[in-house]
Backbone and ligand atoms as CSV (ligand in chain L), in Angstrom:
chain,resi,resn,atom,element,x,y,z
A,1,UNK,N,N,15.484,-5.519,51.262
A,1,UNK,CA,C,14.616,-5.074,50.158
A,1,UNK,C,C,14.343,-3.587,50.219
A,2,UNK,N,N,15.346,-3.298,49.272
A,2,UNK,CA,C,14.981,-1.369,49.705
A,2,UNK,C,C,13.704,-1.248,48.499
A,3,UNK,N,N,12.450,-0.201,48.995
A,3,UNK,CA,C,11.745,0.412,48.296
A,3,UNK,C,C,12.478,0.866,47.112
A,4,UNK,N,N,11.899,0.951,46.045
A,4,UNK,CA,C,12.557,2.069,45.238
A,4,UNK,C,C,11.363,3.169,44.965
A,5,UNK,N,N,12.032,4.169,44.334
A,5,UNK,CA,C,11.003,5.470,44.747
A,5,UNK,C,C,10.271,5.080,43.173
A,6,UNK,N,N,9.326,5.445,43.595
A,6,UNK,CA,C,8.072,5.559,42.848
A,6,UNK,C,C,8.224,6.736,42.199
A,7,UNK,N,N,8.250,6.511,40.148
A,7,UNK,CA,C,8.180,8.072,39.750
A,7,UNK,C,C,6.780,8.400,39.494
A,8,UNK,N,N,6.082,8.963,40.337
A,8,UNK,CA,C,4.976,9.660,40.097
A,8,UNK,C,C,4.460,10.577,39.555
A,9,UNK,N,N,5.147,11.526,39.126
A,9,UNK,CA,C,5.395,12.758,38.587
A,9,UNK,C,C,5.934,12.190,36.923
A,10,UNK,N,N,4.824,12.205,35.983
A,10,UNK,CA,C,5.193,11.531,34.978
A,10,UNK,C,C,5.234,13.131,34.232
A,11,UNK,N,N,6.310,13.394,33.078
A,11,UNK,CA,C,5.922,14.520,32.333
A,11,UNK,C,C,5.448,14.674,31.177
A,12,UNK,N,N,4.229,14.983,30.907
A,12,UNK,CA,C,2.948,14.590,29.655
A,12,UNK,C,C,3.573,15.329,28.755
A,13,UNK,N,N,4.207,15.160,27.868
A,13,UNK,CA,C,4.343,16.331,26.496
A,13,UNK,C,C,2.559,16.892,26.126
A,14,UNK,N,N,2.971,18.470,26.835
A,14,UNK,CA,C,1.543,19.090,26.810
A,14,UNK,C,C,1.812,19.305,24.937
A,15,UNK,N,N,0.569,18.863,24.064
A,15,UNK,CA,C,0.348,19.131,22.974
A,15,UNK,C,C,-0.212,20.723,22.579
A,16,UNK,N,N,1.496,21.216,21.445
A,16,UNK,CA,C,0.976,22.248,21.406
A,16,UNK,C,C,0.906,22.679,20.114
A,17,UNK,N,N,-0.166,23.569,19.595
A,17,UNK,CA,C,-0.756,23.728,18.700
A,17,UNK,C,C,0.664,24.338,17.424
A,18,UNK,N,N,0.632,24.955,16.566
A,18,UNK,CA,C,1.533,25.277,15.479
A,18,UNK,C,C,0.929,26.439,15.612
A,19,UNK,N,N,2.128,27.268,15.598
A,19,UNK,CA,C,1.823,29.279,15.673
A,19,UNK,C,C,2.505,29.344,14.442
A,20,UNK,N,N,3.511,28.915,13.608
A,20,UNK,CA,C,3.925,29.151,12.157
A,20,UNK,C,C,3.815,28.361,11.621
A,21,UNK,N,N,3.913,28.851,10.307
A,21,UNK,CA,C,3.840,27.387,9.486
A,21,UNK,C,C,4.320,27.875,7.990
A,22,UNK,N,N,4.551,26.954,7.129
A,22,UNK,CA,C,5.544,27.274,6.294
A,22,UNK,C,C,4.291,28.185,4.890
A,23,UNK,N,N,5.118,28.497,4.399
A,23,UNK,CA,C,4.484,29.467,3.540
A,23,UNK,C,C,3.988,28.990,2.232
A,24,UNK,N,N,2.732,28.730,1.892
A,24,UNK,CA,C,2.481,27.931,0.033
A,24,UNK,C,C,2.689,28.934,-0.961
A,25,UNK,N,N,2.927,30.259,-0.621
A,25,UNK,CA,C,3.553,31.075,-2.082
A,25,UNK,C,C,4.585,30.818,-2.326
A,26,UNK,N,N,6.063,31.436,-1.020
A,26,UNK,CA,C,7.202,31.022,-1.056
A,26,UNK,C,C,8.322,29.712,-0.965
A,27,UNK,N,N,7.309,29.215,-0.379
A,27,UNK,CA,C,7.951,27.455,0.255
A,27,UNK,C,C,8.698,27.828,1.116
A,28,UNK,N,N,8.707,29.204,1.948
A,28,UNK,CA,C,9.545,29.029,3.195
A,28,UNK,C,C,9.074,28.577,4.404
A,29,UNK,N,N,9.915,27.580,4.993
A,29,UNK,CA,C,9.324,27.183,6.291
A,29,UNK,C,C,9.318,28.317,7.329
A,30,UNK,N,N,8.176,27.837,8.096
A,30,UNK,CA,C,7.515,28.880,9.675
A,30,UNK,C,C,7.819,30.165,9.197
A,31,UNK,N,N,7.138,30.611,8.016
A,31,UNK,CA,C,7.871,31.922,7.355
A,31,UNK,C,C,6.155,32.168,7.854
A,32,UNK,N,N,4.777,32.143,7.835
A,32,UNK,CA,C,3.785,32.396,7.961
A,32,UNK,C,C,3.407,31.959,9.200
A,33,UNK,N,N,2.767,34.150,9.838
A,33,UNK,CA,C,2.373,34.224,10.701
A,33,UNK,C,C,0.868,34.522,11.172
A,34,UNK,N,N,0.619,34.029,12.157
A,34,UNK,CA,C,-0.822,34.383,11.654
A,34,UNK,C,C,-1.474,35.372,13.233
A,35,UNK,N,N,-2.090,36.141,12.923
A,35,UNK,CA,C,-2.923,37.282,13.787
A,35,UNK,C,C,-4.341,36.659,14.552
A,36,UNK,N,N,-4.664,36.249,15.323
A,36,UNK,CA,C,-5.919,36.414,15.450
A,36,UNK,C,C,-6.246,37.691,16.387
A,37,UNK,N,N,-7.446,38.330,16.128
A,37,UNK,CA,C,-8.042,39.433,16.789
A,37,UNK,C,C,-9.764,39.013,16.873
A,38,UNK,N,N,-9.981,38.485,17.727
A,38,UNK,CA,C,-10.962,37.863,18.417
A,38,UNK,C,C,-12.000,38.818,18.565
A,39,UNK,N,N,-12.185,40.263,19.231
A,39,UNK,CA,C,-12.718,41.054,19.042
A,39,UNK,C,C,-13.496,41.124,18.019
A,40,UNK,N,N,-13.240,41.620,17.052
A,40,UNK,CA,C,-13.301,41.569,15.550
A,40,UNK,C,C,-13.281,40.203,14.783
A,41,UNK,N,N,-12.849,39.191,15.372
A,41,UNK,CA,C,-13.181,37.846,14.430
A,41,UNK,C,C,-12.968,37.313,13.095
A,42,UNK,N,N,-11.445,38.209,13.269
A,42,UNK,CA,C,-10.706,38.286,12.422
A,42,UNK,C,C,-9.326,38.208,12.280
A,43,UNK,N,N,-8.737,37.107,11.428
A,43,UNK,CA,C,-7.403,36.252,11.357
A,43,UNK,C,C,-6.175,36.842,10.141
A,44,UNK,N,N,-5.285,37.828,10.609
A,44,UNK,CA,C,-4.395,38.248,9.269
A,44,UNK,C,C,-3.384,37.194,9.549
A,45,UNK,N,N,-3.269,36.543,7.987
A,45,UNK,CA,C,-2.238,35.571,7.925
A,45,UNK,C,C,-1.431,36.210,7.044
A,46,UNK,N,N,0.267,36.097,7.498
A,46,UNK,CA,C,1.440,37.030,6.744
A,46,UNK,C,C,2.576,36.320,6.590
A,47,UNK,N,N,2.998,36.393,5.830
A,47,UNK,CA,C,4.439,35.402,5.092
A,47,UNK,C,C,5.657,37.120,5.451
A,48,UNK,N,N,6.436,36.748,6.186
A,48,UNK,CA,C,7.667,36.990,6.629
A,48,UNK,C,C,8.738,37.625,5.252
A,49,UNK,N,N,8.691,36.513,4.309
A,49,UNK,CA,C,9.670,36.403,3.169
A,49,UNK,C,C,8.694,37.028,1.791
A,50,UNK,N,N,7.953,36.541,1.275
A,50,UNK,CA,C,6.978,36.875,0.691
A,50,UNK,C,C,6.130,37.660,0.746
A,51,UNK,N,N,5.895,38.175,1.840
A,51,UNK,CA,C,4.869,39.698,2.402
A,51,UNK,C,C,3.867,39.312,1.986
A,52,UNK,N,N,3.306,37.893,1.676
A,52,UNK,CA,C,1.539,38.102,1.016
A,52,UNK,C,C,1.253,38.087,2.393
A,53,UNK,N,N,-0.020,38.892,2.120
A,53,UNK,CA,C,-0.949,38.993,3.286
A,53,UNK,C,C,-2.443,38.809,2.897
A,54,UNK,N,N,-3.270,38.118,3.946
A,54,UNK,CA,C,-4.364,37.542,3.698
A,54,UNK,C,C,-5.191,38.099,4.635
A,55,UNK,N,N,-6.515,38.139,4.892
A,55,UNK,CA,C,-7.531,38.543,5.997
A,55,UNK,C,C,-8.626,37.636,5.786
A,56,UNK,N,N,-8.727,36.629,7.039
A,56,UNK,CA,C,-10.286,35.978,6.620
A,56,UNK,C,C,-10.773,36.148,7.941
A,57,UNK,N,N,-11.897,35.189,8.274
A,57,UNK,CA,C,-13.217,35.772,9.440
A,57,UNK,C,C,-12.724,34.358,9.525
A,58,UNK,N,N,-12.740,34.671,11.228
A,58,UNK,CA,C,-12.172,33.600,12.285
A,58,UNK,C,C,-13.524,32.863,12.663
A,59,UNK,N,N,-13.998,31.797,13.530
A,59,UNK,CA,C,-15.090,31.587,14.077
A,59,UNK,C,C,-14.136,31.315,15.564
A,60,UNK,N,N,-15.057,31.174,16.827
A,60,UNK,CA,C,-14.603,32.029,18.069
A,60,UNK,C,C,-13.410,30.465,18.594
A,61,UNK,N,N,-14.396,29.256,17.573
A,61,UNK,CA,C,-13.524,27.868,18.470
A,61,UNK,C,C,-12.207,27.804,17.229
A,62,UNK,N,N,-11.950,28.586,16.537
A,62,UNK,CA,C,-10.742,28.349,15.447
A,62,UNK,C,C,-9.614,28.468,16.062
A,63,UNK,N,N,-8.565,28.012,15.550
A,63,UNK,CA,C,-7.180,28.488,16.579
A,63,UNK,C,C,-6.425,28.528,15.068
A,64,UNK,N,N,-5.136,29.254,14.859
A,64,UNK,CA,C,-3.928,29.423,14.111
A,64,UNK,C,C,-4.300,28.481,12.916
A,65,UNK,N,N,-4.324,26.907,13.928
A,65,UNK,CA,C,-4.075,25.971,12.331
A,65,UNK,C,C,-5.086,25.851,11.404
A,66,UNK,N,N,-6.430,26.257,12.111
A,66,UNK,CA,C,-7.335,26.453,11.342
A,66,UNK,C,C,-7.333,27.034,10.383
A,67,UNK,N,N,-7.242,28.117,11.013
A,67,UNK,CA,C,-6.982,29.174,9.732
A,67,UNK,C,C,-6.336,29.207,8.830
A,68,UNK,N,N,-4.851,28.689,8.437
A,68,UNK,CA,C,-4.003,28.474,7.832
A,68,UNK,C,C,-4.611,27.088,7.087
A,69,UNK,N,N,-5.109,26.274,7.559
A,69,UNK,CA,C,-6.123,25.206,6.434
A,69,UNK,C,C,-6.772,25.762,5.617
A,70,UNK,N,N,-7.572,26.682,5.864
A,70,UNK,CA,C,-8.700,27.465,5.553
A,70,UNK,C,C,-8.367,27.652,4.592
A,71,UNK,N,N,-7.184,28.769,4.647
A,71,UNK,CA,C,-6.649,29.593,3.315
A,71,UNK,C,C,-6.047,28.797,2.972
A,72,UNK,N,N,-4.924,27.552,2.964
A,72,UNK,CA,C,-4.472,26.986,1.715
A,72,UNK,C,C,-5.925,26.053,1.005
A,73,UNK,N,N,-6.759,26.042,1.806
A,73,UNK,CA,C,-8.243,25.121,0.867
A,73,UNK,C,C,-8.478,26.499,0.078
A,74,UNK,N,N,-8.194,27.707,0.163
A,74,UNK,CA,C,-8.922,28.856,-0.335
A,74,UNK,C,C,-7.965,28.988,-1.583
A,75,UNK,N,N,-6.941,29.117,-1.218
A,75,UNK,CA,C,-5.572,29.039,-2.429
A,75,UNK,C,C,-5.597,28.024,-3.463
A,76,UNK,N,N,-6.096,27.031,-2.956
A,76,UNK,CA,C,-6.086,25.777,-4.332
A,76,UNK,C,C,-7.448,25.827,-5.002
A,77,UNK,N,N,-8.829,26.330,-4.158
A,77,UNK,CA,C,-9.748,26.618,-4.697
A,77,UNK,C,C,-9.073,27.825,-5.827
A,78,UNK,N,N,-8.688,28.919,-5.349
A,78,UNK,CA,C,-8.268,29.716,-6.617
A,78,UNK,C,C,-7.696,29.665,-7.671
A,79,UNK,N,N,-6.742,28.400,-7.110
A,79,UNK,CA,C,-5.689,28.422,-8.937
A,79,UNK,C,C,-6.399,27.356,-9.246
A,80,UNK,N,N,-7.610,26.346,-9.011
A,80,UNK,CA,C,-7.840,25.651,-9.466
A,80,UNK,C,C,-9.267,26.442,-10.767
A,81,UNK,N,N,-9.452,26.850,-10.006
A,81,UNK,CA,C,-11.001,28.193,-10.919
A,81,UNK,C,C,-10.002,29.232,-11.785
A,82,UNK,N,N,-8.583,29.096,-11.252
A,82,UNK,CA,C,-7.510,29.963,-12.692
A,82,UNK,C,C,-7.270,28.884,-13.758
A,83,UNK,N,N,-6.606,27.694,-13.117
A,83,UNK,CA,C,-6.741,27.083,-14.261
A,83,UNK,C,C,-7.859,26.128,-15.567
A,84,UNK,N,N,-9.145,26.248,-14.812
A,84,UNK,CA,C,-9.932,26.303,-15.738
A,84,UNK,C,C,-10.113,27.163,-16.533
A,85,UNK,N,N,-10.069,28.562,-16.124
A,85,UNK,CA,C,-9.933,29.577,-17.152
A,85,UNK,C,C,-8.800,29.661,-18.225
A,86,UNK,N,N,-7.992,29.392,-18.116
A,86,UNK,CA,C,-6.974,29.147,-18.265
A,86,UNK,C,C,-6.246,27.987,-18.914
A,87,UNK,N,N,-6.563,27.333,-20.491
A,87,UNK,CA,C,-6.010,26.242,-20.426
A,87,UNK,C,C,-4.665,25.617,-19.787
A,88,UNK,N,N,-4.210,24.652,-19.302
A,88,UNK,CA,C,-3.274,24.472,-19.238
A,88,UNK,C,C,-2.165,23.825,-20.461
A,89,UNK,N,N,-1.067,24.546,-20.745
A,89,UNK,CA,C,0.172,24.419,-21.732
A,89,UNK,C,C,-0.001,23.099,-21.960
A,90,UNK,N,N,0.203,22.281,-20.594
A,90,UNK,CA,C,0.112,20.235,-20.606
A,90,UNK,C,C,-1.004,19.921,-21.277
A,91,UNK,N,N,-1.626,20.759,-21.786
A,91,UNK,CA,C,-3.005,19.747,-22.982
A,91,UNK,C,C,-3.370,21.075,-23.987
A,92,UNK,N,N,-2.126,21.030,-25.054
A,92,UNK,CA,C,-1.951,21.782,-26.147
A,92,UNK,C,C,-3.689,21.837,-26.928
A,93,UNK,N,N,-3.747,20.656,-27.530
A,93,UNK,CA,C,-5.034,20.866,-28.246
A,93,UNK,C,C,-6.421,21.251,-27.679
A,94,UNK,N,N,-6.646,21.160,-26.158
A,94,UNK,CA,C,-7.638,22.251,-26.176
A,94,UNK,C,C,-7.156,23.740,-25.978
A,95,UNK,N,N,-6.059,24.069,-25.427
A,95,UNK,CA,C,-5.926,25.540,-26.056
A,95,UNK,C,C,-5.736,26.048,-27.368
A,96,UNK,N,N,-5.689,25.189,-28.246
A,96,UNK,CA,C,-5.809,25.455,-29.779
A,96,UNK,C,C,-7.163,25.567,-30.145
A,97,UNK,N,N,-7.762,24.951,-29.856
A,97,UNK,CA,C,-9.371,24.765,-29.624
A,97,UNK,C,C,-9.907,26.083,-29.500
A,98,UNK,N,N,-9.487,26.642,-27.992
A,98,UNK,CA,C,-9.499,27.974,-27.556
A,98,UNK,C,C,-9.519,29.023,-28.374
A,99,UNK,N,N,-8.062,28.416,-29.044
A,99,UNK,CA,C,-7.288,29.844,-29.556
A,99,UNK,C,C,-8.402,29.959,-31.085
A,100,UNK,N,N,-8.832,29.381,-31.907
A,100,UNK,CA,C,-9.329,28.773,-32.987
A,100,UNK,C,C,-10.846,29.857,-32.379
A,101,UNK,N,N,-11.399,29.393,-31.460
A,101,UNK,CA,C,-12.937,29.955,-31.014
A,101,UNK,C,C,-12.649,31.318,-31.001
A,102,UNK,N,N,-11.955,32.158,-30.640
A,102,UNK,CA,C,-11.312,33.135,-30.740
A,102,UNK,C,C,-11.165,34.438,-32.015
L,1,ZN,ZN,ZN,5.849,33.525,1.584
């Protein structure tokens, strides 16, 4: 009866966070990079392909993906407050409505 060796040494896939991530202007993947500067408490997020660049205020427990949530919740907040202003083409008769008040 031979022993057999014991694997003890198990290797944990250490979970690691996302440093890029794909871009919601361009749709390019891991095209957006993001800065944190801790000092200052402050996160520049930058698209590679697209060059938009963003600046928001970090809090000290945020990491990368945070931030990048942040601003696409910040991005849909915006075109969503554009397209209220804004009728949309897909519902003709209230921009006639519009256009009529006008
Ligand atoms: Zn981009």
């Amino acid at each position: 009866m031979g022993r057999k060796r014991k694997r003890i040494v198990r290797t944990k896939p250490i979970p690691t966070l996302p440093t890029v991530f794909d871009c919601p202007i361009c749709g390019t993947t891991n095209s957006i990079n993001i800065d944190i500067n801790r000092k200052i408490r402050t996160a520049v997020i930058f698209c590679g392909k697209c060059k938009i660049q963003a600046t928001r205020p970090v809090r000290p427990i945020e990491e990368k993906v945070d931030v990048f949530g942040d601003w696409l919740d910040q991005l849909v907040e915006e075109s969503e407050r554009r397209e209220s202003i804004a009728p949309l083409t897909e519902n003709p008769e209230i921009g006639e409505e519009e256009q009529i008040k006008e």
